[in-house]
C-alpha angles and dihedrals in degrees: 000000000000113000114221099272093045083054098051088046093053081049099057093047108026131230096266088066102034093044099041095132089279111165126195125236097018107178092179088058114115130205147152085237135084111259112263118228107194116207115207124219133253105301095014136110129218085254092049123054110015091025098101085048088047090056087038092061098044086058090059093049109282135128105225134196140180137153134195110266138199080008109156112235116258082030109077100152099070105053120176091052091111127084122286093244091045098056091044098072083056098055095046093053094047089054090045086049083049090049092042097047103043101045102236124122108231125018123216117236131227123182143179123200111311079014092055097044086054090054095064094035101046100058094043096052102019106066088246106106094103093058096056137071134179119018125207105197114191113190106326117174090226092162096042125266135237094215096244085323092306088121082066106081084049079083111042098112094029136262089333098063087043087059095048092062089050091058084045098050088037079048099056088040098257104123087149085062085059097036093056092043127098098286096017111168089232089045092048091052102037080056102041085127104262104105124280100208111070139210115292096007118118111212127194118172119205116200141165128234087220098056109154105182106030090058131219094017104213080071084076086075137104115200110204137120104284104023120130105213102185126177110210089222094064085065100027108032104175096044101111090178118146131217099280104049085050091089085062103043124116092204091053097042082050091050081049093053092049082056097056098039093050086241100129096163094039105142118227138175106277111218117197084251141213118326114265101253106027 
């Protein structure tokens, strides 16, 4: 059953478009471009969340991959739950698989969320930077994020009772809940003050000013020499989506394909975009 952002998104494309025979993971599928390996988001799987993007860019000529991580075994169907760390082994050897078995020699990343933050996380601690090229970062909570301040009350009574909600999350089998917090242990090592981004990687982030989980949302940013930082609202004003809908939205996916075509200031149809909160 779609849930109601896959069904706006259905909606928005139409299922001529989104069910065209498209197949994931196609290792037989040919293009000019790098491979794209699309990373989902916390909670998600590689069949929901990018999913509608993934289908939307093969339509424009890419050959597009993804896979299910920190997945438990037994529990397919909510992937992201592992550690950071844990998750990140996963990642490096499927885009090593990708490169292997299509013959280029680098893959571009997209990610959404967790996904993004492991864009920017994978390449900088897994040995793979070399074989990757341009990143599309949608809202990563590269600084940490309070949850739409829900990580504050985590510190209400100091370090203790932050440490209280890590042994719960740990408890009910979300370590990436407690990675991506304020004092998570993968925010406190992807900034441990050498640089994130790393050498011959291109590296754009794509956040939204409404941003209601990665909050507040400025904290998606890196700021380093070459390092694009785009609202989606400076190109697309009147868009209000969240970060949610930001998976399904074709202003994003345009500002993802400008990322992929080395075409930063290519101009596209705005469209008002996905509710906030969808």
């Amino acid at each position: 059953m779609l849930s109601l952002r896959s069904l706006f998104a259905t909606a928005l494309l139409g299922a001529s478009v989104v069910h065209a025979g498209f197949e994931i993971n196609d290792f037989s599928c040919t293009s000019d471009s790098n491979p794209v390996v699309l990373l989902h988001g916390l909670g998600a799987t590689y069949y929901e969340d990018l999913n509608f993007l993934q289908y939307w860019l093969q339509n424009q000529g890419y050959c597009t991959y993804s896979l299910t991580y920190g997945a438990y075994e037994g529990f397919p169907f909510v992937g992201g739950l592992k550690h950071i760390a844990d998750s990140a082994p996963q990642i490096a050897a499927y885009i090593k698989e990708v490169v292997q078995k299509t013959g280029k020699s680098k893959v571009d990343l997209v990610g959404h969320s967790e996904g993004a933050f492991q864009s920017l996380y994978v390449p900088k601690f897994e040995g793979v930077s070399d074989l990757i090229d341009k990143i599309a970062s949608i809202a990563p909570p590269t600084h940490g994020t309070t949850f739409a301040g829900l990580y504050d009350l985590a510190y209400l009574f100091g370090n203790a009772s932050r440490k209280a909600v890590a042994d719960v999350l740990d408890t009910f089998g979300c370590g990436a809940c407690d990675d991506l917090g304020p004092g998570g242990a993968a925010i406190a090592r992807l900034n441990d003050g050498t640089p994130i981004v790393q050498p011959g990687n291109t590296v754009t982030i794509i956040a939204s000013k409404f941003d209601e989980l990665v909050t507040p949302p400025s904290t998606a940013f890196v700021h380093q020499d070459g390092v694009t930082n785009r609202y989606i609202q400076e190109t697309c004003p009147l868009d209000p989506v969240g970060h949610i809908g930001e998976a399904y939205d074709l202003n994003v996916w345009n500002l993802v394909k400008n990322v992929l075509d080395s075409t930063p200031n290519r101009k596209f149809l705005c469209l008002i975009g996905s509710p906030g909160k969808v």
